[in-house]
CHARMM internal coordinates of N, CA and C (Angstrom, degrees):
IC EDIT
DIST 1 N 1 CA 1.4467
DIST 1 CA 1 C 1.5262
ANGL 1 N 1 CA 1 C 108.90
DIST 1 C 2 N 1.4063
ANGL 1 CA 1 C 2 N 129.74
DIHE 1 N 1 CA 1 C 2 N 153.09
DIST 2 N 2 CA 1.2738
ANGL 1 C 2 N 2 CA 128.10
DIHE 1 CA 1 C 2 N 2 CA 158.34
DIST 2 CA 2 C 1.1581
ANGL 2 N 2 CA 2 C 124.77
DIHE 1 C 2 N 2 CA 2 C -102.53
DIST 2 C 3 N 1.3690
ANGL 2 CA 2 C 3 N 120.46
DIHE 2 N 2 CA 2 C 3 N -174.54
DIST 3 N 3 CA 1.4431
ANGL 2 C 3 N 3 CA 119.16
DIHE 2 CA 2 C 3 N 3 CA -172.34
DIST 3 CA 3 C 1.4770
ANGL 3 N 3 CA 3 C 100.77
DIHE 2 C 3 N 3 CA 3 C -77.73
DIST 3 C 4 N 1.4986
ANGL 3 CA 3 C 4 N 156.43
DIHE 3 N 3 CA 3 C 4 N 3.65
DIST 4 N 4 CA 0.8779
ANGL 3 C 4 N 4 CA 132.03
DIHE 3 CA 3 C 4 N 4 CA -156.43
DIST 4 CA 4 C 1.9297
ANGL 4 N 4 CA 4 C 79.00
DIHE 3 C 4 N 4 CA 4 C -110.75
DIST 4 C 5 N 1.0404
ANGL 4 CA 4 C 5 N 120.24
DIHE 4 N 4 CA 4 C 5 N -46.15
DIST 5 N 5 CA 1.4073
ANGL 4 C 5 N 5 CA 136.63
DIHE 4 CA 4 C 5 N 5 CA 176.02
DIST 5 CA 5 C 1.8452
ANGL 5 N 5 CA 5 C 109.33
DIHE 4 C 5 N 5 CA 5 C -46.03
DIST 5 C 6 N 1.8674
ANGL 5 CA 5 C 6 N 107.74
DIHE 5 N 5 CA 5 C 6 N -36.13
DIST 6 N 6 CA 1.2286
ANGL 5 C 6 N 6 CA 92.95
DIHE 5 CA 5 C 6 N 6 CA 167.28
DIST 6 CA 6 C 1.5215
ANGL 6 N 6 CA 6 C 132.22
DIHE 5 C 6 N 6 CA 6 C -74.99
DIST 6 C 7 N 1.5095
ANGL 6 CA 6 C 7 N 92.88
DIHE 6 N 6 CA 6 C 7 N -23.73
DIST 7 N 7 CA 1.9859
ANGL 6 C 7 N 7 CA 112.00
DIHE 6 CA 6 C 7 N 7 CA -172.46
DIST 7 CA 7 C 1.5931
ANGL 7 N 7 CA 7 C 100.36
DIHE 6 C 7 N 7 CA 7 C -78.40
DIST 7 C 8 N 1.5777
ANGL 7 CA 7 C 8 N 114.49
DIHE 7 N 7 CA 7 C 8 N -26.89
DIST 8 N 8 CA 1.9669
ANGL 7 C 8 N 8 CA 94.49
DIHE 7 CA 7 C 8 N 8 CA 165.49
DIST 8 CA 8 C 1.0254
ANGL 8 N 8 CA 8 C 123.08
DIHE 7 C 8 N 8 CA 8 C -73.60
DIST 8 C 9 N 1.3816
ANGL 8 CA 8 C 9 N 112.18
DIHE 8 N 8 CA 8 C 9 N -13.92
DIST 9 N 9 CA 1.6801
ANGL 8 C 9 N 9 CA 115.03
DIHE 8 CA 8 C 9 N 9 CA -169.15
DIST 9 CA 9 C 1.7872
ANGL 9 N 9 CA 9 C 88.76
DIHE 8 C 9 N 9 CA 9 C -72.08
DIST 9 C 10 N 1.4839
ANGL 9 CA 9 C 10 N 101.29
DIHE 9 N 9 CA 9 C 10 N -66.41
DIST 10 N 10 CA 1.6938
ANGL 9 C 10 N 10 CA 103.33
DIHE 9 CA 9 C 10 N 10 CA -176.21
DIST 10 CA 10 C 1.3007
ANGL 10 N 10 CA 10 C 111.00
DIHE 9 C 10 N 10 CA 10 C -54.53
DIST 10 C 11 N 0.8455
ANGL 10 CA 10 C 11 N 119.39
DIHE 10 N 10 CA 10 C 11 N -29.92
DIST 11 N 11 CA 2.3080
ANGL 10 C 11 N 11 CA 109.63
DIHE 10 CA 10 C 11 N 11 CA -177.24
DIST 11 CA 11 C 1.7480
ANGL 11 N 11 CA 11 C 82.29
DIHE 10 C 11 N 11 CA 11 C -73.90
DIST 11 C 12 N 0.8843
ANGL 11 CA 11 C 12 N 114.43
DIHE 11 N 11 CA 11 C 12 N -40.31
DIST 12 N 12 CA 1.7923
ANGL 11 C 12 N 12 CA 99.69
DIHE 11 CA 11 C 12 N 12 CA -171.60
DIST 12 CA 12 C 1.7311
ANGL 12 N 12 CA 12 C 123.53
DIHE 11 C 12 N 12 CA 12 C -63.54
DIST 12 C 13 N 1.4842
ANGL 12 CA 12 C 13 N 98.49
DIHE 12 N 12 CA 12 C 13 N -42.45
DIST 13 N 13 CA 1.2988
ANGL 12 C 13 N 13 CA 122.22
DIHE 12 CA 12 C 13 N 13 CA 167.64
DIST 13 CA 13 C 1.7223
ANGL 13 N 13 CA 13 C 117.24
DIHE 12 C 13 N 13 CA 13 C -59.39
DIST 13 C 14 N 1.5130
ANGL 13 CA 13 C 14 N 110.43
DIHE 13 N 13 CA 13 C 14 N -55.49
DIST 14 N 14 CA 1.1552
ANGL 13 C 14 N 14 CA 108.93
DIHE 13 CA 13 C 14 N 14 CA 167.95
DIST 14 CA 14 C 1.9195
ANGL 14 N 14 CA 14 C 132.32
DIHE 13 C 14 N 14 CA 14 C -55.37
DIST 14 C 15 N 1.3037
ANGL 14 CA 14 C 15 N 90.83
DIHE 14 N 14 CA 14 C 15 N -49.05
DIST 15 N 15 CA 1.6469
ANGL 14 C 15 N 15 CA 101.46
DIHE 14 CA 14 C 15 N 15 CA 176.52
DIST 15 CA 15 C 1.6205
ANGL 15 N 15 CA 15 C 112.21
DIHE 14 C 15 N 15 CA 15 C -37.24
DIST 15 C 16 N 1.8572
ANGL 15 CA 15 C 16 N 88.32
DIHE 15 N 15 CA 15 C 16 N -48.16
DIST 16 N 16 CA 1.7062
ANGL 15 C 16 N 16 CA 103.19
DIHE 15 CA 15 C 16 N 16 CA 178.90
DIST 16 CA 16 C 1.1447
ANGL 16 N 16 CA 16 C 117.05
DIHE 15 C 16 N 16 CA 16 C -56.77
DIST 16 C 17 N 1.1912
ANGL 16 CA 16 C 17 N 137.39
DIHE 16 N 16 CA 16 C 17 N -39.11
DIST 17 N 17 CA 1.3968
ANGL 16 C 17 N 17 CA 155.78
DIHE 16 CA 16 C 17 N 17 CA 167.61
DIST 17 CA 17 C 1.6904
ANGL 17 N 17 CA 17 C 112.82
DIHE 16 C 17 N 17 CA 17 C -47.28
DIST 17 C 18 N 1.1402
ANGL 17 CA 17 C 18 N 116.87
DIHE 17 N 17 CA 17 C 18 N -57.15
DIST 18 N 18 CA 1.3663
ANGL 17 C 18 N 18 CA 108.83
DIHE 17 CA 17 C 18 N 18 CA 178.00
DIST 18 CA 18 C 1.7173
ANGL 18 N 18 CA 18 C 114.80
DIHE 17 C 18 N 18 CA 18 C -100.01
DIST 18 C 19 N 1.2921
ANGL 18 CA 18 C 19 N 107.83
DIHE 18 N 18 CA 18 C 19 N 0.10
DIST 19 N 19 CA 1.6503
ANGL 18 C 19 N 19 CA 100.81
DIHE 18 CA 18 C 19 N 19 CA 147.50
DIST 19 CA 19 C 1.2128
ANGL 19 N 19 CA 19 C 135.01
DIHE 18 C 19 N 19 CA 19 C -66.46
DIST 19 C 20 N 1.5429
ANGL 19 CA 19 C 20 N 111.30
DIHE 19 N 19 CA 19 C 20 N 95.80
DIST 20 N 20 CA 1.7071
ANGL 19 C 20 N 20 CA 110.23
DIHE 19 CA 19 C 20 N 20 CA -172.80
DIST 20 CA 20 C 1.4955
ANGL 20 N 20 CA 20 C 109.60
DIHE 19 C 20 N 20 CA 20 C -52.63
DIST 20 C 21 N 1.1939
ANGL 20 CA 20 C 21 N 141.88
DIHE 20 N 20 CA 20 C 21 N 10.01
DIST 21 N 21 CA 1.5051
ANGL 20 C 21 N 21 CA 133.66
DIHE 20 CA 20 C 21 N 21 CA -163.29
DIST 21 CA 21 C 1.7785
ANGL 21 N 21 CA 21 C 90.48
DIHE 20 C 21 N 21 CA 21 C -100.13
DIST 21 C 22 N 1.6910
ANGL 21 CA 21 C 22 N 114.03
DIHE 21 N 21 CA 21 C 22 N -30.25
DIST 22 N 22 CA 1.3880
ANGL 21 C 22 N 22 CA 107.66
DIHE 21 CA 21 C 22 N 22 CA -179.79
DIST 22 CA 22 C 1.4541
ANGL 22 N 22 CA 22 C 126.07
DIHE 21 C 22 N 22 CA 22 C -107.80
DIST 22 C 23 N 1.3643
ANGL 22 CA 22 C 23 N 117.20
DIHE 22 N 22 CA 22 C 23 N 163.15
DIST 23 N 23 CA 1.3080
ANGL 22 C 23 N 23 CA 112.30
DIHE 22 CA 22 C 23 N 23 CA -157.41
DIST 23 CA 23 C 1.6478
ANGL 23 N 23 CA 23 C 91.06
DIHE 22 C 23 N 23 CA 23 C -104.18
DIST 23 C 24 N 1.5877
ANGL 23 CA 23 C 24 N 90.86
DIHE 23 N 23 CA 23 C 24 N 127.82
DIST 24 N 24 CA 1.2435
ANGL 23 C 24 N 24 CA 116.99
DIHE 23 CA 23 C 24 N 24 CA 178.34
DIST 24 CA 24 C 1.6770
ANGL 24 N 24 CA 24 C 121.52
DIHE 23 C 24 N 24 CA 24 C -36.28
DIST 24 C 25 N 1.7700
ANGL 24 CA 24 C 25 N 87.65
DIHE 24 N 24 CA 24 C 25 N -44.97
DIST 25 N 25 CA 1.4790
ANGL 24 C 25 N 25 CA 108.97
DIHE 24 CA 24 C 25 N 25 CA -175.66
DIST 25 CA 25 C 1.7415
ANGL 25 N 25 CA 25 C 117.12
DIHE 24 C 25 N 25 CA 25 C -60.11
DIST 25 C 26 N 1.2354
ANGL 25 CA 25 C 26 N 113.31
DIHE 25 N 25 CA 25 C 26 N -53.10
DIST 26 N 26 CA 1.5488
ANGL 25 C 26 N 26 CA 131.58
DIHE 25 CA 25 C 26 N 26 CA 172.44
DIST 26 CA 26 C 1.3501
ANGL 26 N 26 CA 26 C 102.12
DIHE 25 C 26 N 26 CA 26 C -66.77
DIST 26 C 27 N 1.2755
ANGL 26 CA 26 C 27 N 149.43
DIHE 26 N 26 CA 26 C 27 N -18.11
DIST 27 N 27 CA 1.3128
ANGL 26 C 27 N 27 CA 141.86
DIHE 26 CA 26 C 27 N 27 CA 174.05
DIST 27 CA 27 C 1.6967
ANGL 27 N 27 CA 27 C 108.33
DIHE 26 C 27 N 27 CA 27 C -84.20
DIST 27 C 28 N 1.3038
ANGL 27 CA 27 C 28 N 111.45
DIHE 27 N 27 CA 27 C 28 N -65.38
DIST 28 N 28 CA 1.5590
ANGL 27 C 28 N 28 CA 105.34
DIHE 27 CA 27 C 28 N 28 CA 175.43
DIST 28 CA 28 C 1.7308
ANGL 28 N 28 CA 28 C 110.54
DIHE 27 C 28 N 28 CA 28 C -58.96
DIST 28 C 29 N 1.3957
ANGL 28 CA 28 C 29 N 134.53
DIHE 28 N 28 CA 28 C 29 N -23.10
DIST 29 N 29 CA 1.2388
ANGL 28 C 29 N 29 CA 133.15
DIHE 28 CA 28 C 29 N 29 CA 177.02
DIST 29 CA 29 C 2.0622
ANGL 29 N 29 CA 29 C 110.87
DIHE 28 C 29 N 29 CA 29 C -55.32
DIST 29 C 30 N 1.7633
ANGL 29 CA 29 C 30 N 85.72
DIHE 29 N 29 CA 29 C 30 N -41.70
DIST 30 N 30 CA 1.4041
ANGL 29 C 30 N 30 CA 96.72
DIHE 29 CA 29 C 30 N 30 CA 172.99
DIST 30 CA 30 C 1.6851
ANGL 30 N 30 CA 30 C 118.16
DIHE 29 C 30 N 30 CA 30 C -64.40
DIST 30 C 31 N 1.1988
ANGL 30 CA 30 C 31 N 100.48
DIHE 30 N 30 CA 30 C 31 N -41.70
DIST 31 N 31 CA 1.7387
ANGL 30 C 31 N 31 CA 118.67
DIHE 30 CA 30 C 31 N 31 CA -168.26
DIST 31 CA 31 C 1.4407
ANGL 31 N 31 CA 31 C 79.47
DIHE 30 C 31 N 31 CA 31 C -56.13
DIST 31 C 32 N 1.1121
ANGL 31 CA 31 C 32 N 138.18
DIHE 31 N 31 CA 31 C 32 N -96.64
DIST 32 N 32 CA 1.4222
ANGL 31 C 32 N 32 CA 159.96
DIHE 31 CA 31 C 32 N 32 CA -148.94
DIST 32 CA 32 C 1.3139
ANGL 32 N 32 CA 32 C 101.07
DIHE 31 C 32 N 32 CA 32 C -56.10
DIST 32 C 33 N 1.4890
ANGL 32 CA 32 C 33 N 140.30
DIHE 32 N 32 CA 32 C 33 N -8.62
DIST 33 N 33 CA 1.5807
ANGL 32 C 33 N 33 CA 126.99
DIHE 32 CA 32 C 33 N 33 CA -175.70
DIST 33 CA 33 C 1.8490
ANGL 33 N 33 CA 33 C 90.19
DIHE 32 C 33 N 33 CA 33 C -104.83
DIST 33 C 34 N 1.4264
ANGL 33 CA 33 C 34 N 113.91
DIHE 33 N 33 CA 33 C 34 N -24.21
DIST 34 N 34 CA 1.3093
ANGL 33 C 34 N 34 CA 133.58
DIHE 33 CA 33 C 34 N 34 CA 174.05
DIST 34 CA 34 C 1.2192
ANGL 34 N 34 CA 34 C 108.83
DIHE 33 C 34 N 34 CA 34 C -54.80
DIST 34 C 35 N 1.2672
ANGL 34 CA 34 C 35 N 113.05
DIHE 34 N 34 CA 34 C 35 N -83.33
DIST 35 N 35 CA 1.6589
ANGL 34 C 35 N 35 CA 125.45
DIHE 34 CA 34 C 35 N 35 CA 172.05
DIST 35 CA 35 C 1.7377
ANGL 35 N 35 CA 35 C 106.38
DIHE 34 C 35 N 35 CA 35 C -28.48
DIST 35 C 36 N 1.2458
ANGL 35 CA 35 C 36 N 106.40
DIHE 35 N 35 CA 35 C 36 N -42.31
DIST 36 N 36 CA 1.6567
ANGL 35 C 36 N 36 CA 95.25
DIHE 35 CA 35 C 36 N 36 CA 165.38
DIST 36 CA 36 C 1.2204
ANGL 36 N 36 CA 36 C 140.00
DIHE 35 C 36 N 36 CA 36 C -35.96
DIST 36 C 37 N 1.2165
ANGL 36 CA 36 C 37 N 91.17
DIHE 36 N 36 CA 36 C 37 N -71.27
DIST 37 N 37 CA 1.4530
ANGL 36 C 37 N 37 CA 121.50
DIHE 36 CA 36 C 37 N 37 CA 166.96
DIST 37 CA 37 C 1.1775
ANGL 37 N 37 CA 37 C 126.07
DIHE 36 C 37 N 37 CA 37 C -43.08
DIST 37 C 38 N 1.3741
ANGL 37 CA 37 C 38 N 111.90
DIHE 37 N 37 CA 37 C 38 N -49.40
DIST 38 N 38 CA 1.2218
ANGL 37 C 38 N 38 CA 117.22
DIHE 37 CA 37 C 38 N 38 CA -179.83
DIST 38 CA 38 C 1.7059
ANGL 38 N 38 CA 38 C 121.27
DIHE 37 C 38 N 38 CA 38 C -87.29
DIST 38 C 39 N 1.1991
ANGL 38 CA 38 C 39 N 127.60
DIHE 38 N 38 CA 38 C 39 N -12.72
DIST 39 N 39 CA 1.4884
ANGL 38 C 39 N 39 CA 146.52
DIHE 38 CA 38 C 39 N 39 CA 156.94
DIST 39 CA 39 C 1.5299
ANGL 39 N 39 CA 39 C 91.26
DIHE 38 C 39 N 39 CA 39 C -50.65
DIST 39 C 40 N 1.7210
ANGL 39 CA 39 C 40 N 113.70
DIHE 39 N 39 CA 39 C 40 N -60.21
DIST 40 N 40 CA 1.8257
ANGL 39 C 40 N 40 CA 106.10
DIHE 39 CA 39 C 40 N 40 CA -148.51
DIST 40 CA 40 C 1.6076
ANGL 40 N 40 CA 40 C 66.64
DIHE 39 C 40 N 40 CA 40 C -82.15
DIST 40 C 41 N 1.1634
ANGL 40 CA 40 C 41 N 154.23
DIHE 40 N 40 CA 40 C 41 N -112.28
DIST 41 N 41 CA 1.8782
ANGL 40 C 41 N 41 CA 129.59
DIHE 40 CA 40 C 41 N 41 CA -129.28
DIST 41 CA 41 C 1.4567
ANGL 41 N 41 CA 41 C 108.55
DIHE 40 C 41 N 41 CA 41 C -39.48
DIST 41 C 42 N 1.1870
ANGL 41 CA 41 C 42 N 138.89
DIHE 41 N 41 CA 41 C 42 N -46.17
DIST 42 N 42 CA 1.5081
ANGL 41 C 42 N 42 CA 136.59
DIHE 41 CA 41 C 42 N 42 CA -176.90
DIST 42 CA 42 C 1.0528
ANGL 42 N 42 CA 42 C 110.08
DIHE 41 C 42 N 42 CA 42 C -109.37
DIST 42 C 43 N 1.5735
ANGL 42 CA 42 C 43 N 136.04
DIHE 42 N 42 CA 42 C 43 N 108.43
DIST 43 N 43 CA 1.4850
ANGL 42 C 43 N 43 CA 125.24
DIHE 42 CA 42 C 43 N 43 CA -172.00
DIST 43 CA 43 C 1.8332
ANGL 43 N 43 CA 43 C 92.88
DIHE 42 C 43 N 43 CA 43 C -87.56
DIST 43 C 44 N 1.7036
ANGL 43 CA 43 C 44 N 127.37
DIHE 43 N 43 CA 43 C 44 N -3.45
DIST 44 N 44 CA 1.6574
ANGL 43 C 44 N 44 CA 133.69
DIHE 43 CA 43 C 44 N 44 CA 176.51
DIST 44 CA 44 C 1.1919
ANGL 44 N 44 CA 44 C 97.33
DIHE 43 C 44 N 44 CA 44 C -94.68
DIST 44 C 45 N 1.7500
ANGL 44 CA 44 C 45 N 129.74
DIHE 44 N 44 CA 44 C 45 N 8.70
DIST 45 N 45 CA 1.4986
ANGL 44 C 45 N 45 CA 122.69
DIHE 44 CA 44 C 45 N 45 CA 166.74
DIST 45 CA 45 C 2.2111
ANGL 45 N 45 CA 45 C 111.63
DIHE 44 C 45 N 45 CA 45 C -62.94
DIST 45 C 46 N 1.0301
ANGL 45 CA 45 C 46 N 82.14
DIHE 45 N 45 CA 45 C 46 N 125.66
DIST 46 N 46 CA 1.4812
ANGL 45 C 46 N 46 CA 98.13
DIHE 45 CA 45 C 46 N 46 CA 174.14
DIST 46 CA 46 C 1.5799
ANGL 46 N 46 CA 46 C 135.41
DIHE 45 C 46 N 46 CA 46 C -87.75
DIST 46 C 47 N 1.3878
ANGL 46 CA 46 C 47 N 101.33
DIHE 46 N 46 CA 46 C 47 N 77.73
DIST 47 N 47 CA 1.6885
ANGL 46 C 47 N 47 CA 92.84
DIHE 46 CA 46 C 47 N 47 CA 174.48
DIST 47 CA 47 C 1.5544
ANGL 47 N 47 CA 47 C 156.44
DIHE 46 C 47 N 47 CA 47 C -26.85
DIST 47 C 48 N 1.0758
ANGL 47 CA 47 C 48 N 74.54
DIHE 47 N 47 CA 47 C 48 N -51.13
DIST 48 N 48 CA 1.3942
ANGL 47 C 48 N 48 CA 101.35
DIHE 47 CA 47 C 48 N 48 CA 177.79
DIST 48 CA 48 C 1.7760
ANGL 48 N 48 CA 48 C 108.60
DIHE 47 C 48 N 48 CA 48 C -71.10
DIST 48 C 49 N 1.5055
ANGL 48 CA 48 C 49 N 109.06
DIHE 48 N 48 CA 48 C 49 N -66.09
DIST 49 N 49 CA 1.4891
ANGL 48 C 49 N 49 CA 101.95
DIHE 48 CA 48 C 49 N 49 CA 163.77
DIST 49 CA 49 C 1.4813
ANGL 49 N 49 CA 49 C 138.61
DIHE 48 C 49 N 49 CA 49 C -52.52
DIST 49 C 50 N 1.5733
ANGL 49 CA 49 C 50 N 97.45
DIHE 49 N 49 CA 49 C 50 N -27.49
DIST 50 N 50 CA 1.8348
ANGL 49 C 50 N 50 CA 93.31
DIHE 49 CA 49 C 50 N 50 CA 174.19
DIST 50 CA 50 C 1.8729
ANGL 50 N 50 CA 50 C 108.56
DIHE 49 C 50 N 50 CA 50 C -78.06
DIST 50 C 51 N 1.5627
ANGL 50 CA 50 C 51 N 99.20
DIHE 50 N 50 CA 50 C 51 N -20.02
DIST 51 N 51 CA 2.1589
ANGL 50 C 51 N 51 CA 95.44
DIHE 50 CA 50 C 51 N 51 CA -178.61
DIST 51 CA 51 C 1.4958
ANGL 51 N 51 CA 51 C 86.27
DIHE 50 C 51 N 51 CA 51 C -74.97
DIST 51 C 52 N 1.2053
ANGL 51 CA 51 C 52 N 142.09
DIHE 51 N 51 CA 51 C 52 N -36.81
DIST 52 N 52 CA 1.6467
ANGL 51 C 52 N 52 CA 132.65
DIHE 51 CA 51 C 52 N 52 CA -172.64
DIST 52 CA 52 C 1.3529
ANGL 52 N 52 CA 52 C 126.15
DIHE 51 C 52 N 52 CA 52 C -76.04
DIST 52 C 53 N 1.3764
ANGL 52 CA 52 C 53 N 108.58
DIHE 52 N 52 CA 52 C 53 N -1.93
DIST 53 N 53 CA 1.5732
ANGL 52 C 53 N 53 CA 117.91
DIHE 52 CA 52 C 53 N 53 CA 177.31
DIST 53 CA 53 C 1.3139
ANGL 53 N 53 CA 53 C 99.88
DIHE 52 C 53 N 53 CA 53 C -98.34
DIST 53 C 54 N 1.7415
ANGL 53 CA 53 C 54 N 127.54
DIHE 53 N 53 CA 53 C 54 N -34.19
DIST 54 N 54 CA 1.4149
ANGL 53 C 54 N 54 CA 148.69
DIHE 53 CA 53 C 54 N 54 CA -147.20
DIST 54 CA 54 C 1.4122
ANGL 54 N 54 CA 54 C 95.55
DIHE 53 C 54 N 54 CA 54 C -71.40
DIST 54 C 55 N 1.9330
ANGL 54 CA 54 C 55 N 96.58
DIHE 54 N 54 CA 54 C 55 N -53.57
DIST 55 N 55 CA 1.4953
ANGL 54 C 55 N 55 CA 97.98
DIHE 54 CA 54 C 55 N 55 CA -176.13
DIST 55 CA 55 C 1.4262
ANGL 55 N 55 CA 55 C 124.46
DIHE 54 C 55 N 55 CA 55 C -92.91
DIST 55 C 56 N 1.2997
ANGL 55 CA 55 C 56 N 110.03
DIHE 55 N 55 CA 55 C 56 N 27.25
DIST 56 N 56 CA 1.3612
ANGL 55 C 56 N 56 CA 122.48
DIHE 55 CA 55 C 56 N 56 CA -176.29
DIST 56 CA 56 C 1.7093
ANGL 56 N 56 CA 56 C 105.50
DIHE 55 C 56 N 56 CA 56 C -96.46
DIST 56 C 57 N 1.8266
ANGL 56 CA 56 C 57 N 93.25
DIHE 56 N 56 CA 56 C 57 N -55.67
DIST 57 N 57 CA 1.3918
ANGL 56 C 57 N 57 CA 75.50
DIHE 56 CA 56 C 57 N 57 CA 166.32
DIST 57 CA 57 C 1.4301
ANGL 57 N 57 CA 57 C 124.76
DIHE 56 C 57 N 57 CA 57 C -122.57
DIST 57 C 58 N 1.6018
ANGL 57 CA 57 C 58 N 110.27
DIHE 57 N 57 CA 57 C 58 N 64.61
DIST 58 N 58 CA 0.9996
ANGL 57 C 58 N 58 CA 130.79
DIHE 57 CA 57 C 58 N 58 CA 157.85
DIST 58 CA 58 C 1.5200
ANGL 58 N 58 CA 58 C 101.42
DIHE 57 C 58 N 58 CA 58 C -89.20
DIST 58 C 59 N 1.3690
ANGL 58 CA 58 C 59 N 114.30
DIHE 58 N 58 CA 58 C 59 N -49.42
DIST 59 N 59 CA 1.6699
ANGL 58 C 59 N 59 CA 110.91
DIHE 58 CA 58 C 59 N 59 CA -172.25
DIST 59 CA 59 C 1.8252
ANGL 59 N 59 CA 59 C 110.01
DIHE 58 C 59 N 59 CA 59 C -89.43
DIST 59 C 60 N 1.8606
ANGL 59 CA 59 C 60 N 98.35
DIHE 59 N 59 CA 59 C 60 N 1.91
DIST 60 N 60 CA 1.6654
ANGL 59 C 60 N 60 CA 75.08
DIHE 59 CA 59 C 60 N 60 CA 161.09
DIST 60 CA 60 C 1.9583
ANGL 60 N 60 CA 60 C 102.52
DIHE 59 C 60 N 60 CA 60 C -104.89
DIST 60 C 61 N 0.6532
ANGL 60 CA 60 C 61 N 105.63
DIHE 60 N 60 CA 60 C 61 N -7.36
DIST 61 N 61 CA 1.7622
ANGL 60 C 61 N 61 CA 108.71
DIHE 60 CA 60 C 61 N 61 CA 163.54
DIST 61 CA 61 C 1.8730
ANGL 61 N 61 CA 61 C 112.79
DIHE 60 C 61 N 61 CA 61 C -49.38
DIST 61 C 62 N 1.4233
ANGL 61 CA 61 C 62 N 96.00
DIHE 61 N 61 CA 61 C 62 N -45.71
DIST 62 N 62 CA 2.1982
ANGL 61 C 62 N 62 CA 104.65
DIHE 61 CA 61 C 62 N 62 CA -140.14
DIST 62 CA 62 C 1.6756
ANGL 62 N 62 CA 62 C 77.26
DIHE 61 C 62 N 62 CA 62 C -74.39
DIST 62 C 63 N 1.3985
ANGL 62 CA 62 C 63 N 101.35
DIHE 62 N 62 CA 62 C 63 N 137.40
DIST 63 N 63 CA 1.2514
ANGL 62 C 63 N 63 CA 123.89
DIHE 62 CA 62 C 63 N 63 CA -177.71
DIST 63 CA 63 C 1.6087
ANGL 63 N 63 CA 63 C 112.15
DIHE 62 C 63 N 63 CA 63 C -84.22
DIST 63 C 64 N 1.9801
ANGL 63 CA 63 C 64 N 115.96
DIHE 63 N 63 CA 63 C 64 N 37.76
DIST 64 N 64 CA 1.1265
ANGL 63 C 64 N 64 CA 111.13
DIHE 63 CA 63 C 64 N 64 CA 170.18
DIST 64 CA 64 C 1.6749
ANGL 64 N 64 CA 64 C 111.08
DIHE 63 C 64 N 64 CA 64 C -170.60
END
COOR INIT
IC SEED 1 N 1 CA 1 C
IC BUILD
C-alpha cells in the first residue's frame, strides 16, 4: 500500500468519527482491528501517524 492509500483509509475513518449517526465506539474498534492488519503487511506501518491523520480529518469532517 502507499501513503496515499493510508490517508483514505484515515479520511474514511475520520469522516466516521465526526458523523453523529455513528458510534464512536464501533469506529475506533474498526481503526484498531485495521491497524492490525496493516502493521502485519507493513511491519514500517506507523501508528502513531496514521491516529494523526485520522484526527485530522476527523476535525476537518465535524460540522463545527
Amino acid at each position: 500500500m502507499t501513503r496515499k492509500d493510508y490517508d483514505l483509509l484515515a479520511a474514511c475513518i475520520g469522516g466516521s468519527l465526526s458523523d453523529s449517526r455513528n458510534s464512536s465506539d464501533t469506529v475506533y474498534d474498526l481503526m484498531r482491528r485495521l491497524v492490525c492488519e496493516l502493521r502485519l503487511d507493513n511491519p514500517k506501518f506507523d501508528v502513531d501517524k496514521f491516529s494523526q491523520r485520522v484526527e485530522y480529518w476527523k476535525r476537518s469532517h465535524s460540522n463545527g
